[in-house]
mmCIF file as Biopython writes it, N, C-alpha, C and O atoms, coordinates in Angstrom:
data_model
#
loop_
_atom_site.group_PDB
_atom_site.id
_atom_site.type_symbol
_atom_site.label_atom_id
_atom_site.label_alt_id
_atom_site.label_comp_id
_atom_site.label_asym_id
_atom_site.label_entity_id
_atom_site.label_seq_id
_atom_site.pdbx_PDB_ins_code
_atom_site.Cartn_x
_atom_site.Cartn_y
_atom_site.Cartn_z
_atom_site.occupancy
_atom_site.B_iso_or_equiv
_atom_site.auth_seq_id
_atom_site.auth_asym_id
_atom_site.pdbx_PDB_model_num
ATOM 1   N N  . UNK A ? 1  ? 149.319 -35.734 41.371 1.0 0.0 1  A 1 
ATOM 2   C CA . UNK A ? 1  ? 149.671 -36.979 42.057 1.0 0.0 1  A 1 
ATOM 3   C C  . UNK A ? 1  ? 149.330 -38.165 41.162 1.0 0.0 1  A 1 
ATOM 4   O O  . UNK A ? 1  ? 148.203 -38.389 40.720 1.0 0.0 1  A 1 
ATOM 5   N N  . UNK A ? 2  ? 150.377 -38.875 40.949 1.0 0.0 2  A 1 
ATOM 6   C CA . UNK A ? 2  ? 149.972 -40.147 40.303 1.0 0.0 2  A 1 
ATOM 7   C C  . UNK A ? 2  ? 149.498 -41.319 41.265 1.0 0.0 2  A 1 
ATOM 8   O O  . UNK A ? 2  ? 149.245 -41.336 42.470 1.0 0.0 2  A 1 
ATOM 9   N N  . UNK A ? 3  ? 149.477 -42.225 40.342 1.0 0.0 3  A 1 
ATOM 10  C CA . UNK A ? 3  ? 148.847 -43.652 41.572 1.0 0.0 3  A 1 
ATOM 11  C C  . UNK A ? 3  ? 149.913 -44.280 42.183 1.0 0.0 3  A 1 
ATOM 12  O O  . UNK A ? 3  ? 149.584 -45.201 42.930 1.0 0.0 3  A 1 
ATOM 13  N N  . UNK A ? 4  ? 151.168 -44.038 42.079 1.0 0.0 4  A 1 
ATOM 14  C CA . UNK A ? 4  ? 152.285 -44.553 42.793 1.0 0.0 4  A 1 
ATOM 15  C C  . UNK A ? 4  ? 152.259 -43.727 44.023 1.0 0.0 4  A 1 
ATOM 16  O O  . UNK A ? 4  ? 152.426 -44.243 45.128 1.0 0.0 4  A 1 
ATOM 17  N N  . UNK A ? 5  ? 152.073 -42.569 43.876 1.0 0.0 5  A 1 
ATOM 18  C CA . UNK A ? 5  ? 152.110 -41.429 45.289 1.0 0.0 5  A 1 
ATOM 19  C C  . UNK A ? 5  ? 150.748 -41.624 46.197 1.0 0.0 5  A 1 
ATOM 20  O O  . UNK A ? 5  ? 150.921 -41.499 47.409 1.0 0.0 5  A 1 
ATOM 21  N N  . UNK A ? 6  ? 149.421 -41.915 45.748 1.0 0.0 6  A 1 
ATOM 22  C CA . UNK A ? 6  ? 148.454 -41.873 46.604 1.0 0.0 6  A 1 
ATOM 23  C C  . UNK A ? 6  ? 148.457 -43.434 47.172 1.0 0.0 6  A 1 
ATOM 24  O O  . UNK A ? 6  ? 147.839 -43.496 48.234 1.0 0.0 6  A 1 
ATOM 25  N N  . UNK A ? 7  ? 148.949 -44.601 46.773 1.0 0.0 7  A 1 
ATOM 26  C CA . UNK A ? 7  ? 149.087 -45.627 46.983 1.0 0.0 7  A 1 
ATOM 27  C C  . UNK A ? 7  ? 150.358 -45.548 48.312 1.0 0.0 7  A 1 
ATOM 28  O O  . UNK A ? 7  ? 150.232 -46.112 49.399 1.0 0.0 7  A 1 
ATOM 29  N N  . UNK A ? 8  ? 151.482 -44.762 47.915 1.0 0.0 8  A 1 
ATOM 30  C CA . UNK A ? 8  ? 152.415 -44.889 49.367 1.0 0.0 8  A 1 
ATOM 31  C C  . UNK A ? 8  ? 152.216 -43.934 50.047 1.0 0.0 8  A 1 
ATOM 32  O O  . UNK A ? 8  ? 153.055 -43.653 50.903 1.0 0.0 8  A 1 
ATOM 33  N N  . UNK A ? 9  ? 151.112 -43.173 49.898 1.0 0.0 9  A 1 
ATOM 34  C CA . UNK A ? 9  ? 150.668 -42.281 50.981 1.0 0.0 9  A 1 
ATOM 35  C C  . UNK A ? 9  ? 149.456 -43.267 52.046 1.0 0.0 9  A 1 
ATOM 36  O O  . UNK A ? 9  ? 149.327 -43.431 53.259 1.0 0.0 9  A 1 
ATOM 37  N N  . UNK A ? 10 ? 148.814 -43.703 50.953 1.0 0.0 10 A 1 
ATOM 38  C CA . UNK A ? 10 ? 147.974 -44.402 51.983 1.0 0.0 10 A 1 
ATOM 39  C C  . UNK A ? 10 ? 148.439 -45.766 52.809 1.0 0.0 10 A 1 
ATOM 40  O O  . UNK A ? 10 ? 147.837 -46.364 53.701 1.0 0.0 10 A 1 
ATOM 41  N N  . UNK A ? 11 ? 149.533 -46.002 52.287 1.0 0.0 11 A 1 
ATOM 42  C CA . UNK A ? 11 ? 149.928 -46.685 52.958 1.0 0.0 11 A 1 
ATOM 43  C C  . UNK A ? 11 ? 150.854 -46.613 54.207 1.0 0.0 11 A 1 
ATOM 44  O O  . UNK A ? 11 ? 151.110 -47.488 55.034 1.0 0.0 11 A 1 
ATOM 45  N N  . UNK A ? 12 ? 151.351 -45.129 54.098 1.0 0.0 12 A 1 
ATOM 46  C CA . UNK A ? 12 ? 151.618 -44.691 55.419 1.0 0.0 12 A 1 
ATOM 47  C C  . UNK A ? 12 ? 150.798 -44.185 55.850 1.0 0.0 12 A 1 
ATOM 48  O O  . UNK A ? 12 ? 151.164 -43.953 57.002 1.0 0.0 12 A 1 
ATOM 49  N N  . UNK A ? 13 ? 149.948 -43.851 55.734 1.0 0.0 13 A 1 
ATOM 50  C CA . UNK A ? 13 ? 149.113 -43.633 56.788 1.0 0.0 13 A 1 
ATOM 51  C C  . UNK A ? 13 ? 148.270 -44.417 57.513 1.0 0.0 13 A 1 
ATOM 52  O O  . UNK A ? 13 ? 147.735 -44.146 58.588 1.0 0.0 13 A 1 
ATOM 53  N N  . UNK A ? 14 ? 148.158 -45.726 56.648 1.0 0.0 14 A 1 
ATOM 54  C CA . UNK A ? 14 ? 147.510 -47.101 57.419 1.0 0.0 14 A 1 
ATOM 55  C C  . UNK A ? 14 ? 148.743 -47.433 58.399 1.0 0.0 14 A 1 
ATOM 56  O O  . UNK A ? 14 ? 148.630 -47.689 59.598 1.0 0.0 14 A 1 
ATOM 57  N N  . UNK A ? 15 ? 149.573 -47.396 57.891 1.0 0.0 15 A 1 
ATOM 58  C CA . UNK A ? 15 ? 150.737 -48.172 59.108 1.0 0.0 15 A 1 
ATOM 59  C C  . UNK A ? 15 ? 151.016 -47.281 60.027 1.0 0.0 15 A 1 
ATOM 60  O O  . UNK A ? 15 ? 151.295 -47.929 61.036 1.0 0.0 15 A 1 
ATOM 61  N N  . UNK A ? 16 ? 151.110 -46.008 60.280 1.0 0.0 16 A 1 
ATOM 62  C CA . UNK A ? 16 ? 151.371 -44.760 61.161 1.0 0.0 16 A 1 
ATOM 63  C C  . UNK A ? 16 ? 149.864 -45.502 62.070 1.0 0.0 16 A 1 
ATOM 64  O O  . UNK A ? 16 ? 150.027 -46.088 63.140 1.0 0.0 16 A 1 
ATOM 65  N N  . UNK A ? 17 ? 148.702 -45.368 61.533 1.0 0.0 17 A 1 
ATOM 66  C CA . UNK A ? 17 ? 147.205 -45.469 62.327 1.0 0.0 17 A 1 
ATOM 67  C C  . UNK A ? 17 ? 147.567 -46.690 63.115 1.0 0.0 17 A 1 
ATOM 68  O O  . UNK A ? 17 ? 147.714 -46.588 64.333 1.0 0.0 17 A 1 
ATOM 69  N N  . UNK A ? 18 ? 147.738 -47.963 62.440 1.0 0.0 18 A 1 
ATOM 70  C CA . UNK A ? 18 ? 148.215 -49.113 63.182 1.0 0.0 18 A 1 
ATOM 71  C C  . UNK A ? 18 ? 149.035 -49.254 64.476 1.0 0.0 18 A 1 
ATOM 72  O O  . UNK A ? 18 ? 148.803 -49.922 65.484 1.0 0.0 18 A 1 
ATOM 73  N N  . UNK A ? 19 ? 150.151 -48.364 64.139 1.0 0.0 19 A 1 
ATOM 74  C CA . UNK A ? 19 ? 151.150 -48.352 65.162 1.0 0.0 19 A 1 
ATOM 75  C C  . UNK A ? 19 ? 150.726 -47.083 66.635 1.0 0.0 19 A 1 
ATOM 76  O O  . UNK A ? 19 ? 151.077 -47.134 67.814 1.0 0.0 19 A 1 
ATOM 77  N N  . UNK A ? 20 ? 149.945 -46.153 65.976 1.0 0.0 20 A 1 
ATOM 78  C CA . UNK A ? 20 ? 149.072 -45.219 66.776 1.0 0.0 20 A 1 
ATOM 79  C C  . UNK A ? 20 ? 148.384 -46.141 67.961 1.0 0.0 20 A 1 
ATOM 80  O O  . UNK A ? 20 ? 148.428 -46.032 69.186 1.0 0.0 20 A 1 
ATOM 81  N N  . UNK A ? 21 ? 147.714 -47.119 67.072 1.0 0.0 21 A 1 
ATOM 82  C CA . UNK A ? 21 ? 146.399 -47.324 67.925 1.0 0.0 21 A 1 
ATOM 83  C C  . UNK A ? 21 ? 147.176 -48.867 69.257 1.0 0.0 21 A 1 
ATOM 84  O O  . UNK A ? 21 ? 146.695 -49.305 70.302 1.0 0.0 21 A 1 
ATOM 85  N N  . UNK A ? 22 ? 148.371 -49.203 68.573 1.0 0.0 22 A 1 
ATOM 86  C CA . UNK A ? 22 ? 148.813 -50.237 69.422 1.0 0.0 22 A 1 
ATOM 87  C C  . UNK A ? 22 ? 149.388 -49.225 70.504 1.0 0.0 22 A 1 
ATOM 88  O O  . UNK A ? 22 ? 148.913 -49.484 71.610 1.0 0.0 22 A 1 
ATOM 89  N N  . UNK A ? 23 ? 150.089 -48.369 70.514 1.0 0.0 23 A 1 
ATOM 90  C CA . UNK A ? 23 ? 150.506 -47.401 71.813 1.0 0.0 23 A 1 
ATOM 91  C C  . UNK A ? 23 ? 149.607 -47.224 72.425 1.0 0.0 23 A 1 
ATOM 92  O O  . UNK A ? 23 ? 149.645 -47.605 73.595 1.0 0.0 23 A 1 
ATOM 93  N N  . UNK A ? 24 ? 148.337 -46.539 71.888 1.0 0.0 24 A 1 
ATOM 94  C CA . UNK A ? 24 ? 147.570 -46.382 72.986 1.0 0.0 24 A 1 
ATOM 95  C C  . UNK A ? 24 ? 146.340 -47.534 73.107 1.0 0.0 24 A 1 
ATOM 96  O O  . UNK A ? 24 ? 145.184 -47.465 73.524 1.0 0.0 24 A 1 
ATOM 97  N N  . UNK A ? 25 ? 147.016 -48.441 72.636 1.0 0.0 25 A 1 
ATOM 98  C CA . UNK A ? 25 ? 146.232 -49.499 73.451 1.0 0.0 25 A 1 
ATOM 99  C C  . UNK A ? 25 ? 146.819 -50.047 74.484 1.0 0.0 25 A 1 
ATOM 100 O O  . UNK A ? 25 ? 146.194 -50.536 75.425 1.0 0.0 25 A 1 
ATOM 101 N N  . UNK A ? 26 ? 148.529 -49.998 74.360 1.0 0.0 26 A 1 
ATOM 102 C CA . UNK A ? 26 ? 149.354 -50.343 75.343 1.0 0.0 26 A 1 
ATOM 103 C C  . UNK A ? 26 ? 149.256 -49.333 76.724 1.0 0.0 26 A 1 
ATOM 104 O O  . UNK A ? 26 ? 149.293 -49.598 77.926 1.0 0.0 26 A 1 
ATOM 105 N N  . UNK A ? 27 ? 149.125 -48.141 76.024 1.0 0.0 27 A 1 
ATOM 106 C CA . UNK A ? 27 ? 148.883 -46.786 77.432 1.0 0.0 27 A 1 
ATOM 107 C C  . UNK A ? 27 ? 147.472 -47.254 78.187 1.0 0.0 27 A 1 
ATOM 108 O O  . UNK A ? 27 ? 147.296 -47.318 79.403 1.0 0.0 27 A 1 
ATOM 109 N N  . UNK A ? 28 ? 146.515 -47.564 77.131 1.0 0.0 28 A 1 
ATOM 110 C CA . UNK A ? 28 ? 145.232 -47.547 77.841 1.0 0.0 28 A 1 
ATOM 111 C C  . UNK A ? 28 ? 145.466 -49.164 79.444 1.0 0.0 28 A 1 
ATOM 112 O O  . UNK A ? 28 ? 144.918 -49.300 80.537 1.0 0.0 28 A 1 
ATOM 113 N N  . UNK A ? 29 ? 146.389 -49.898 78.793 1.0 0.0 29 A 1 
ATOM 114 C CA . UNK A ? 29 ? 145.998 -51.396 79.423 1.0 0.0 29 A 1 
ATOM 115 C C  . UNK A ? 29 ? 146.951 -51.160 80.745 1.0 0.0 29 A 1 
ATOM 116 O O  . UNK A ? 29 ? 146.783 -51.593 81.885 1.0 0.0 29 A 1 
ATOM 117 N N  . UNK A ? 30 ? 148.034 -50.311 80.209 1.0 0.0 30 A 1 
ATOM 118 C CA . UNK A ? 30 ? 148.695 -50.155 81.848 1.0 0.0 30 A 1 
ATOM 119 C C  . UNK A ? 30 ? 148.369 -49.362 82.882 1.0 0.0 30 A 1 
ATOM 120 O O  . UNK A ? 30 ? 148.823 -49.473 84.020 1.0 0.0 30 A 1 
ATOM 121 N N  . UNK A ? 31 ? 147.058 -48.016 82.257 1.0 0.0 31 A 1 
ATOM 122 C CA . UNK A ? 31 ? 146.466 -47.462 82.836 1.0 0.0 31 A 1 
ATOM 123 C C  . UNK A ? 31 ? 145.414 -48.470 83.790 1.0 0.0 31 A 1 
ATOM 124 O O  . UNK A ? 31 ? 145.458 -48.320 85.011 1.0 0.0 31 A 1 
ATOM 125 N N  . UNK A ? 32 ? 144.757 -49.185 83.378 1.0 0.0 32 A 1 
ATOM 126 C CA . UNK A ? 32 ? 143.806 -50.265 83.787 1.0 0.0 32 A 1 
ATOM 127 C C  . UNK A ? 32 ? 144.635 -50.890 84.854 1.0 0.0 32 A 1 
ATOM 128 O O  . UNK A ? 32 ? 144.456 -50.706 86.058 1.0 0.0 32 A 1 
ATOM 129 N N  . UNK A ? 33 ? 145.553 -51.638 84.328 1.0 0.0 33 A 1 
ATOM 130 C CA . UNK A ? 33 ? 146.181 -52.115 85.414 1.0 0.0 33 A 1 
ATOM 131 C C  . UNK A ? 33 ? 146.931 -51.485 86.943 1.0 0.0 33 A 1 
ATOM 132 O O  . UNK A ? 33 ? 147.412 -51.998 87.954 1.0 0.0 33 A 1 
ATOM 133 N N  . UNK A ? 34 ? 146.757 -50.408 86.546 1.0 0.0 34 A 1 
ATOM 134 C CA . UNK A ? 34 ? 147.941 -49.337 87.500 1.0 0.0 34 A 1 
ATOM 135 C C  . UNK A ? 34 ? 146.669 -49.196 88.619 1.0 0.0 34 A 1 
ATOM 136 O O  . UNK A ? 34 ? 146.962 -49.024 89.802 1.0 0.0 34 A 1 
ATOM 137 N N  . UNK A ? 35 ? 144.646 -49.308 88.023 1.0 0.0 35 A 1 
ATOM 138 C CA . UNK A ? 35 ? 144.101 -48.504 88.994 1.0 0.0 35 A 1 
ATOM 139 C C  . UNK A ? 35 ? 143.724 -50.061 89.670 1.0 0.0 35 A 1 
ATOM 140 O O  . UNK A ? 35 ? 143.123 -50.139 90.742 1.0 0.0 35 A 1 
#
């Protein structure tokens, strides 16, 4: 692996985590609201 490949790996995987954690922050808040 060169540094072009571990660089756009980690960078999908920061943006995959990002977009992870906004869903279930969105799941968690309508859960809250629903009780």
């Amino acid at each position: 692996m060169n540094c072009t490949d571990v660089t756009v790996g980690l960078h999908f995987t920061f943006k995959h985590t990002i977009i992870d954690y906004h869903l279930h922050q969105d799941y968690y808040l309508q859960v809250d609201s629903t009780n």
